[in-house]
N, C-alpha and C positions, 0 to 999 in steps of 0.2 A: 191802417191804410186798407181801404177796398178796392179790390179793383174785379172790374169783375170778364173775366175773361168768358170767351163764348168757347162750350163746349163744341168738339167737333166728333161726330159718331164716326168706329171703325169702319163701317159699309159707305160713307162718304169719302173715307180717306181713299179706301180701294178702286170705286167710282171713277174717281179723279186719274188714278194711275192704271187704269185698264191697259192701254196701249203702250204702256211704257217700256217693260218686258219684249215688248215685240222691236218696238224701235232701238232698245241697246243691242238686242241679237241682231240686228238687218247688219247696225253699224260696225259691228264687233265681227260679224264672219267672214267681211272682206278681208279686212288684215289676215285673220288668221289662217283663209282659205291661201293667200300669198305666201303665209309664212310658211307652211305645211307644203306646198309646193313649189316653194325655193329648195325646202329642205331634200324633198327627193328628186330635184333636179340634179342639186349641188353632192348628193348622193349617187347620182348615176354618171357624172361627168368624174367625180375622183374615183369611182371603179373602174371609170376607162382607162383612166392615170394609172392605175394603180396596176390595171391587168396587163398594159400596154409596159408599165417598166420592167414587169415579172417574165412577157414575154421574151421580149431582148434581153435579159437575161440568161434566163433559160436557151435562148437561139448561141447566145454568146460560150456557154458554159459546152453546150454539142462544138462549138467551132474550136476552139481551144485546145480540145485533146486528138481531133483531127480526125472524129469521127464521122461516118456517112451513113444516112439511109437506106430503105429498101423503097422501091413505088408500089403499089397495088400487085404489080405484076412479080414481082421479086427481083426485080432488075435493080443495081443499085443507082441511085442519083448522087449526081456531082456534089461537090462540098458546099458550094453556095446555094444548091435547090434545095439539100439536107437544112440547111442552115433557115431560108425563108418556109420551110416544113414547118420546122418546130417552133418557129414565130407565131405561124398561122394558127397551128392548134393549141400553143397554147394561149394566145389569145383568145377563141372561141371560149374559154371557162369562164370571161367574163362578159358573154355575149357581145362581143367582138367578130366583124370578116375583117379583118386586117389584111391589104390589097397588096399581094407580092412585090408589085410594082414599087409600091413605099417603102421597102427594103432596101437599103442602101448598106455595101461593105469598099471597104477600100484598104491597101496598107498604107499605114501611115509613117512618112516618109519622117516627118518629125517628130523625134521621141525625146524632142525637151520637153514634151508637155505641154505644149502652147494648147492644143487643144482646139486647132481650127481645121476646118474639113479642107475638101478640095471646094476649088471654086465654082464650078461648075458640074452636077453629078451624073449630068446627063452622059459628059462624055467617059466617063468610069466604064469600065466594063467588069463585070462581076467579079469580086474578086475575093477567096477566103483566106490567100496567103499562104506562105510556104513555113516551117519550121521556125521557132524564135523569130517571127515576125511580128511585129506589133500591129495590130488593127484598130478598126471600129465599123459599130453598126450604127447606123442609122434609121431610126424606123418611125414613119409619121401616119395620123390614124385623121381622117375627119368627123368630129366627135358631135353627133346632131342630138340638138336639142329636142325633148319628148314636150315642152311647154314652149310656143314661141313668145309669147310674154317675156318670158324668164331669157328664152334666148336673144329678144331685139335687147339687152343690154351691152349685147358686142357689137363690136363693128360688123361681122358676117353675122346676117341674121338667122340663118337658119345651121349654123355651125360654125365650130371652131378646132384648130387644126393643133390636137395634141403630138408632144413627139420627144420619145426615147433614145438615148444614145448610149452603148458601151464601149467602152476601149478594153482589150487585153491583149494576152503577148501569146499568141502560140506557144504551146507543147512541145517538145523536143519530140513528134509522131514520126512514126517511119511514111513518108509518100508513097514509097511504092508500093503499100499494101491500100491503098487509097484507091 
């Protein structure tokens, strides 16, 4: 059996696929320039998570043993400035300004544990609590998106509103050294 096939030279094969290379990179860098910055979107919104649960913690751990601050001046601050203090800074580690305002303390009247705030925080007035009292913080960050691509995937397009909460029980502290 003959058959006779038509050779085809390597410099015609190349010829033919000159552009080829070009058109799978055109089609190939969109996805991956999406993927790449999904990734350090999704990167920068769980270090807010992350600096944002460490803060209220940290705020939580100062409120607990009934410790207070100094201000600039050396004057000392009340137990709930001490408190949204140490919120603030140490949220900055994760380039955070985390807005005093978004601080919320209250005591909490029920300690079965249900776990629901007050209903209204507006009308709360600052509160760190007395000895063996059980509390919680509240603390909400609005977390803006660096790609708005990546952020029109929420419902608020140019941010979304992370938020921390701690519960503990005060320290048996002496107040009047407070």
């Amino acid at each position: 059996m003959n058959v006779n096939m038509k050779q085809t030279s390597p410099s015609r094969v190349i010829k033919n696929q000159r552009g080829l290379m070009t058109t799978e990179m055109a089609l190939m860098l969109l996805p991956f320039m999406l993927m790449l910055l999904g990734v350090m979107e999704f990167g920068w919104y769980f270090l807010h998570q992350h600096t944002l649960q460490y803060a209220t913690r940290e705020g939580m751990r100062l409120a607990l043993v009934g410790e207070i601050l100094n201000d600039a001046n050396g004057d000392p601050l009340t137990r709930e400035a001490s408190i949204k203090q140490v919120i603030h800074d140490n949220g900055e580690i994760g380039l955070m300004n985390i807005d005093q305002n978004k601080i919320t303390m209250w005591r909490d009247a029920n300690t079965d544990n249900n776990y629901t705030g007050p209903l209204t925080f507006a009308e709360l007035a600052p509160n760190a609590g007395n000895p063996a009292d059980y509390m919680r913080i509240k603390v909400e960050y609005d977390h803006k998106f660096l790609v708005s691509l990546i952020g029109n995937l929420f419902p608020n397009s140019d941010s979304v509103l992370l938020k921390a909460e701690a519960t503990y029980r005060n320290e048996d502290f002496d107040p009047g050294v407070i």
